[in-house]
KEKE-3310 file (N, C-alpha, C; in steps of 0.2 Angstrom, whole numbers, plus 5000, padded with zeros to 4 digits):
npx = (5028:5023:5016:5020:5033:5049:5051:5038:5022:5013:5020:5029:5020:5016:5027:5028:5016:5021:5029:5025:5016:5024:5028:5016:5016:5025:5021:5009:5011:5020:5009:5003:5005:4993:4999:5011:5007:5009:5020:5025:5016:5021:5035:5029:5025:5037:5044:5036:5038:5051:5049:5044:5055:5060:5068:5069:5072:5063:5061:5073:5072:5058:5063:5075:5064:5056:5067:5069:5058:5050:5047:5042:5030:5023:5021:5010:5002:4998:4990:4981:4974:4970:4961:4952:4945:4942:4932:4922:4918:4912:4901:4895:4890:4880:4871:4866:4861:4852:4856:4856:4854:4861:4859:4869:4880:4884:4884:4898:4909:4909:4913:4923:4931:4931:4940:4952:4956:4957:4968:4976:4978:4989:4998:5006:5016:5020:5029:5038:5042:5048:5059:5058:5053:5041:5031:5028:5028:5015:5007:5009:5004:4988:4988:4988:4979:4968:4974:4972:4962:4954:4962:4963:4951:4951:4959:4956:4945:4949:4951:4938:4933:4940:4934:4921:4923:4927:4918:4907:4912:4921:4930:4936:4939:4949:4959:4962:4968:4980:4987:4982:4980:4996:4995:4987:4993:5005:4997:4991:5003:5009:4999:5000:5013:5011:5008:5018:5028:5031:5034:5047:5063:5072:5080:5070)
npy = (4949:4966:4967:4959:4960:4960:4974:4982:4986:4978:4967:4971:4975:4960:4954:4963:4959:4946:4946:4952:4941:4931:4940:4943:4926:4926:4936:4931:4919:4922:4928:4920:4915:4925:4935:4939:4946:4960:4961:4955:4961:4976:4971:4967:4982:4987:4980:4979:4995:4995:4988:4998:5006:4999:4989:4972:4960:4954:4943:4946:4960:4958:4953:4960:4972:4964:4965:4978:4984:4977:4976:4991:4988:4976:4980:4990:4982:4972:4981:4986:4974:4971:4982:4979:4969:4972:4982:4971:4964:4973:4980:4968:4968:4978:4976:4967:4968:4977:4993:5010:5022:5016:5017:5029:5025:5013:5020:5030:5021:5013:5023:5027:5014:5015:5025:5020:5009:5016:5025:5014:5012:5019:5018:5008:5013:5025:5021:5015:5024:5034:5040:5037:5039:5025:5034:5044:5040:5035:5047:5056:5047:5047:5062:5064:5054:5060:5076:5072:5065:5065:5057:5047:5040:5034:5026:5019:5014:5005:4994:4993:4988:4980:4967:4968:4963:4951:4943:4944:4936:4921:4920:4931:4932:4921:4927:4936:4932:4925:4936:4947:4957:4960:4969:4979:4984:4991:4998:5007:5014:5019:5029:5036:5041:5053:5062:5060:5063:5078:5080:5071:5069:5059:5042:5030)
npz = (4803:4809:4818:4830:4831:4840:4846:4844:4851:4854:4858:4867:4877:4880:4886:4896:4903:4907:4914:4926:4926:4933:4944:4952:4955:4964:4972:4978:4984:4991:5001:5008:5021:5029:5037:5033:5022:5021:5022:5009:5000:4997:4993:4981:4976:4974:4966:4955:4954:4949:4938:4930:4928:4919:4923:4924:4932:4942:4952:4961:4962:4970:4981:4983:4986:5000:5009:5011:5015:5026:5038:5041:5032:5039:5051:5049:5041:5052:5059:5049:5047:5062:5064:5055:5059:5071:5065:5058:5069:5075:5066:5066:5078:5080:5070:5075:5086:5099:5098:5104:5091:5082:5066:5063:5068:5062:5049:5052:5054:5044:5035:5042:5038:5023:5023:5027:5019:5009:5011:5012:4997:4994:5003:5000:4989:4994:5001:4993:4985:4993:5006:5024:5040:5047:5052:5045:5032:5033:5037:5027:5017:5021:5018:5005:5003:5002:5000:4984:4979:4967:4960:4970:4969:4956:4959:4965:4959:4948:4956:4961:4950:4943:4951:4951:4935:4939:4949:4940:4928:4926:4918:4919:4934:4933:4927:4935:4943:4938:4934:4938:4949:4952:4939:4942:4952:4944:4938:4945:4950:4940:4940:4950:4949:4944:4954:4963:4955:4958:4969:4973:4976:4980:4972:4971)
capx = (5023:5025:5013:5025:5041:5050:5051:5032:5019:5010:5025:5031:5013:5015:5032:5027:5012:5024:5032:5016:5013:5029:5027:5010:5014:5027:5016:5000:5014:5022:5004:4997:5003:4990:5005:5016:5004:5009:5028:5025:5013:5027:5039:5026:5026:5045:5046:5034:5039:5059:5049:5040:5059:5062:5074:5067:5074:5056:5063:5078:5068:5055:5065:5075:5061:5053:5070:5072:5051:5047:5046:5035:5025:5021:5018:5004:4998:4995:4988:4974:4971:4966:4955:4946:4944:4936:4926:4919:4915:4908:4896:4891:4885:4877:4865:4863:4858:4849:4858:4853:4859:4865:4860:4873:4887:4886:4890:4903:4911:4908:4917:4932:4935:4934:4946:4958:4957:4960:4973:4982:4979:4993:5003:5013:5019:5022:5035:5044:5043:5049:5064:5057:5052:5035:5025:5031:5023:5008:5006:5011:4999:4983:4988:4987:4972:4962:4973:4971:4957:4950:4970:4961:4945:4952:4966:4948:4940:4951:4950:4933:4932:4941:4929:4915:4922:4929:4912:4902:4915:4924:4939:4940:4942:4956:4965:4964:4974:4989:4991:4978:4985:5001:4994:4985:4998:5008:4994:4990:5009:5009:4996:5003:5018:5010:5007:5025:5037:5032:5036:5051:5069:5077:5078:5068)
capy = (4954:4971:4966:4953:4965:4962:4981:4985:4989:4973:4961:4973:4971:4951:4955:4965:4956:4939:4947:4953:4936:4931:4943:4938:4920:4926:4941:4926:4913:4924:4929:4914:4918:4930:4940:4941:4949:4967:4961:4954:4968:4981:4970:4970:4987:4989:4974:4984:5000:4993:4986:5001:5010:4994:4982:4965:4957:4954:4938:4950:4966:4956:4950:4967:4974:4962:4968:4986:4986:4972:4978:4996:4985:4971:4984:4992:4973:4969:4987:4985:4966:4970:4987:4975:4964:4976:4985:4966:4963:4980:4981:4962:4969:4985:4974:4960:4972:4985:4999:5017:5026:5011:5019:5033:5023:5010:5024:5031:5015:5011:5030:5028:5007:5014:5027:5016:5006:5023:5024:5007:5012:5026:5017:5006:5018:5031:5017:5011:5030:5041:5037:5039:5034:5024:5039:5050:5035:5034:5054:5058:5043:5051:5068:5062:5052:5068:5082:5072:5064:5059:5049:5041:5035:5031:5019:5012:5010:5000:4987:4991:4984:4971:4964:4967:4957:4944:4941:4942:4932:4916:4920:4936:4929:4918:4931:4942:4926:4924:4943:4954:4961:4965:4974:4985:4987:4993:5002:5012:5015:5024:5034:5041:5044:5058:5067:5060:5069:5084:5080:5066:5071:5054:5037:5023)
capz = (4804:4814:4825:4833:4830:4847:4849:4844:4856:4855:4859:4875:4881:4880:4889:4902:4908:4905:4920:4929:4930:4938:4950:4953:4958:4969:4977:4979:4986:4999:5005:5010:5027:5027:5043:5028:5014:5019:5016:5003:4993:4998:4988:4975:4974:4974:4959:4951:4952:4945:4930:4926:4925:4914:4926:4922:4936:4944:4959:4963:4963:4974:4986:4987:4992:5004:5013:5015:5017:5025:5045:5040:5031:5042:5054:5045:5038:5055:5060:5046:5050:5067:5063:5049:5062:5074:5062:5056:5074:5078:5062:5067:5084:5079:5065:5077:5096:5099:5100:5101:5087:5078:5061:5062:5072:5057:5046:5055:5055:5037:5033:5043:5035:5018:5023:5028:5013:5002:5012:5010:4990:4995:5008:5000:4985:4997:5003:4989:4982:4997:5011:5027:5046:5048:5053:5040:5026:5034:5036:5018:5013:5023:5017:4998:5000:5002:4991:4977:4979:4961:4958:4974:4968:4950:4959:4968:4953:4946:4961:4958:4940:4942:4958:4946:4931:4943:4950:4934:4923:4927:4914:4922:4938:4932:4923:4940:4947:4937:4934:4938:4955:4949:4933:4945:4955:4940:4934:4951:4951:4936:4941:4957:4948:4940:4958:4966:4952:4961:4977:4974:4977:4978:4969:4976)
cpx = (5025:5022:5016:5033:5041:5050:5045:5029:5016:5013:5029:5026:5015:5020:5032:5020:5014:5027:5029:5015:5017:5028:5021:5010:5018:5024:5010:5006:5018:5016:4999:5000:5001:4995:5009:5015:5008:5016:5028:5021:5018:5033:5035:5028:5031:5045:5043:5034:5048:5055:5047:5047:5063:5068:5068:5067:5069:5057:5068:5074:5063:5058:5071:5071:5058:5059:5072:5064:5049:5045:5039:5032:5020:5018:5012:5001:4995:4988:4979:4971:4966:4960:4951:4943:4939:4930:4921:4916:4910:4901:4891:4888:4881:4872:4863:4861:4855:4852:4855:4857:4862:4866:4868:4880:4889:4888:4895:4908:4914:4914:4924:4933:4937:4939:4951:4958:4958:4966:4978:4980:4985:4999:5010:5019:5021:5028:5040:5044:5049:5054:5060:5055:5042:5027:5026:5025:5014:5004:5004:5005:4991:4983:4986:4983:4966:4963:4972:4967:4953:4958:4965:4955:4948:4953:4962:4946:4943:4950:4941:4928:4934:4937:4922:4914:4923:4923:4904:4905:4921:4933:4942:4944:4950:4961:4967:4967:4982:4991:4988:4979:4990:5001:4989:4988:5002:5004:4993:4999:5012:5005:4999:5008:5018:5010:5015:5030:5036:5034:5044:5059:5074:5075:5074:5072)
cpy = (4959:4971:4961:4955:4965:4971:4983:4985:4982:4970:4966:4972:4965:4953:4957:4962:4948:4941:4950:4949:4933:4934:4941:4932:4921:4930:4933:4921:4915:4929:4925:4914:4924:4937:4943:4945:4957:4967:4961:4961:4973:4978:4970:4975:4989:4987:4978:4991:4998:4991:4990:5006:5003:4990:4976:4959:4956:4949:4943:4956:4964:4955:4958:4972:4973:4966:4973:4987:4983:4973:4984:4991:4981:4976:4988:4989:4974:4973:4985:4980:4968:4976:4985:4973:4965:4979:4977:4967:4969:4980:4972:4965:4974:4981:4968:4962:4975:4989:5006:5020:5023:5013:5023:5031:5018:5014:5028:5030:5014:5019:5029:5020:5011:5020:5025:5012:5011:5024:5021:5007:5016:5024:5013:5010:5023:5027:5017:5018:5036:5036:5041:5036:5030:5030:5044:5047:5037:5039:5056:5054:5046:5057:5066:5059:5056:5074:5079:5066:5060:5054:5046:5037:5032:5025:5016:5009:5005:4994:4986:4986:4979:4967:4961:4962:4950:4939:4939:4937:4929:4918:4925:4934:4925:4924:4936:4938:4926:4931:4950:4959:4965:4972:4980:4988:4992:5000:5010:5017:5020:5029:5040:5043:5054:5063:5064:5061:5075:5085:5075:5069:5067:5048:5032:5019)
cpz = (4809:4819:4832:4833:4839:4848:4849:4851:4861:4861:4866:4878:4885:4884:4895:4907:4907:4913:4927:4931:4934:4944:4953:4958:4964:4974:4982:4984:4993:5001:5008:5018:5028:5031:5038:5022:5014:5017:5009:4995:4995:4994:4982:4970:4971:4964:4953:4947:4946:4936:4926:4924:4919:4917:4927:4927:4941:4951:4963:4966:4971:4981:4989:4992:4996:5011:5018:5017:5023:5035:5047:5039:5033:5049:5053:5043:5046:5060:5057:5045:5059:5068:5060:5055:5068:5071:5060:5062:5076:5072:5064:5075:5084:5074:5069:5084:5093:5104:5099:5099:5082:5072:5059:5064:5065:5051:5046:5054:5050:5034:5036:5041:5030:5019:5025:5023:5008:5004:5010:5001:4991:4999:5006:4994:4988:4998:5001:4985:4986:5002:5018:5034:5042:5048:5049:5032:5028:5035:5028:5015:5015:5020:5006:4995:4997:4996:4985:4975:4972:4959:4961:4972:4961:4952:4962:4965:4950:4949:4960:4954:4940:4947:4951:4939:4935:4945:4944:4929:4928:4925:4916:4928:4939:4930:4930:4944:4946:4935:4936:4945:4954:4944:4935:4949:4951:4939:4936:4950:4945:4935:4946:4956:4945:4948:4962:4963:4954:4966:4979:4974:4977:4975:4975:4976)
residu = (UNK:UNK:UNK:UNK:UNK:UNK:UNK:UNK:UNK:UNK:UNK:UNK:UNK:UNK:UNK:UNK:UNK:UNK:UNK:UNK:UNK:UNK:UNK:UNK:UNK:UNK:UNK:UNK:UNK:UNK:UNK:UNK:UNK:UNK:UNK:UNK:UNK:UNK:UNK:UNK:UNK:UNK:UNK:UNK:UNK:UNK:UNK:UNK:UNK:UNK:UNK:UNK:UNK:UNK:UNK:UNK:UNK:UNK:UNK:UNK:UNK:UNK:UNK:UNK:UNK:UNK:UNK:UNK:UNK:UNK:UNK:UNK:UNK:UNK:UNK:UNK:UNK:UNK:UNK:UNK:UNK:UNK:UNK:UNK:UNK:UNK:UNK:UNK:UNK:UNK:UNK:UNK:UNK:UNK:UNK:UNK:UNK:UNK:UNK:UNK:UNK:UNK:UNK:UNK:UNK:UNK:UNK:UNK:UNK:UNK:UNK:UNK:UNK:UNK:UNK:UNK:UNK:UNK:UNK:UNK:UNK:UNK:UNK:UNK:UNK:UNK:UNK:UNK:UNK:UNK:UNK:UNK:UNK:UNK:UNK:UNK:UNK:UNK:UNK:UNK:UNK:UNK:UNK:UNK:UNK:UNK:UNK:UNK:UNK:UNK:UNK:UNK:UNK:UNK:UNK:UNK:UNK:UNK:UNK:UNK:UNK:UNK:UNK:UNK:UNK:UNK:UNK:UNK:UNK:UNK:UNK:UNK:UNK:UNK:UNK:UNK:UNK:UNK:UNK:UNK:UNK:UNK:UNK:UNK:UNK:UNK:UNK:UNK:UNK:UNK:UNK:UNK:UNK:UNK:UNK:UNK:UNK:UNK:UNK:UNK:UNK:UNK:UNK:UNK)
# end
């Protein structure tokens, strides 16, 4: 049947999220030190981006990139670990005192989290797209969150969506286990592509 024709649409589908999930269990299994997660989604990314040029090699790719990223990366993992960590603390003392003002400080607060979480939609594809210092990524990645702005909410919605079926449905939650990270990592990764062939000059 042509529905099953290794070259058809269907049967690279099944192929590419066969390696989706591979990537997956490695991404899920080098983040269980939560220290190591920013390494680790920075190889993600990398792995990801190698399969969307069609290299296959998804452990090798992986572990490439854990190498040439894995210093930036952990340095901005540990960055956005301890401003979560403030902002947890900080929104737990402002709803549990009495502060003056507290309305306006908690949304303040709340505006610059999710600005750093649009951000880290941007951070690590700046990475594995652009050669550059630390502060050069993390420039680039602010400057992109804002000019192009609806990419950024898409590449939200996505996480979005999948939060929302995760929560409403069980089988959704398992399928956002064995491959649903990746495949929005993938996803996101092809969207931003659309705004970094105008600005790329070399290979990742």
């Amino acid at each position: 049947m042509k529905l099953f024709d290794y070259d058809g649409g269907f049967m690279r589908f099944v192929i590419l999220l066969s390696h989706l999930t591979l990537l997956n269990i490695i991404w899920t299994l080098c983040c269980l030190p939560v220290v190591t997660a920013g390494a680790a989604t920075a190889a993600q990314h990398y792995s990801a981006l190698k399969l969307s040029q069609d290299d296959t090699h998804v452990f090798r790719n992986f572990k490439d990139g854990f190498k040439q990223h894995w210093k930036r990366s952990s340095l901005f993992w540990i960055a956005v670990l301890i401003l979560s960590a403030a902002f947890g603390m900080g929104i737990y003392i402002l709803t549990t005192a009495v502060v003056p003002g507290k309305n306006i400080l908690i949304t303040v607060s709340t505006l610059a989290f999710l600005t750093m979480v649009l951000i880290l939609l941007w951070f690590f594809p700046v990475m594995v797209h652009f050669t550059g210092s630390f502060k050069d990524i993390l420039f680039n990645s602010f400057v992109f969150t804002f000019m192009y702005a609806p990419v950024t909410l898409i590449a939200a919605a996505f996480y979005a969506i999948a939060a929302f079926l995760c929560i409403r449905y069980r089988i959704a939650a398992g399928l956002f286990l064995v491959f649903g990270q990746s495949l929005i990592v993938y996803a996101n990764l092809a969207l931003f592509h659309t705004v970094f062939k105008k600005y790329k000059t070399s290979g990742a």
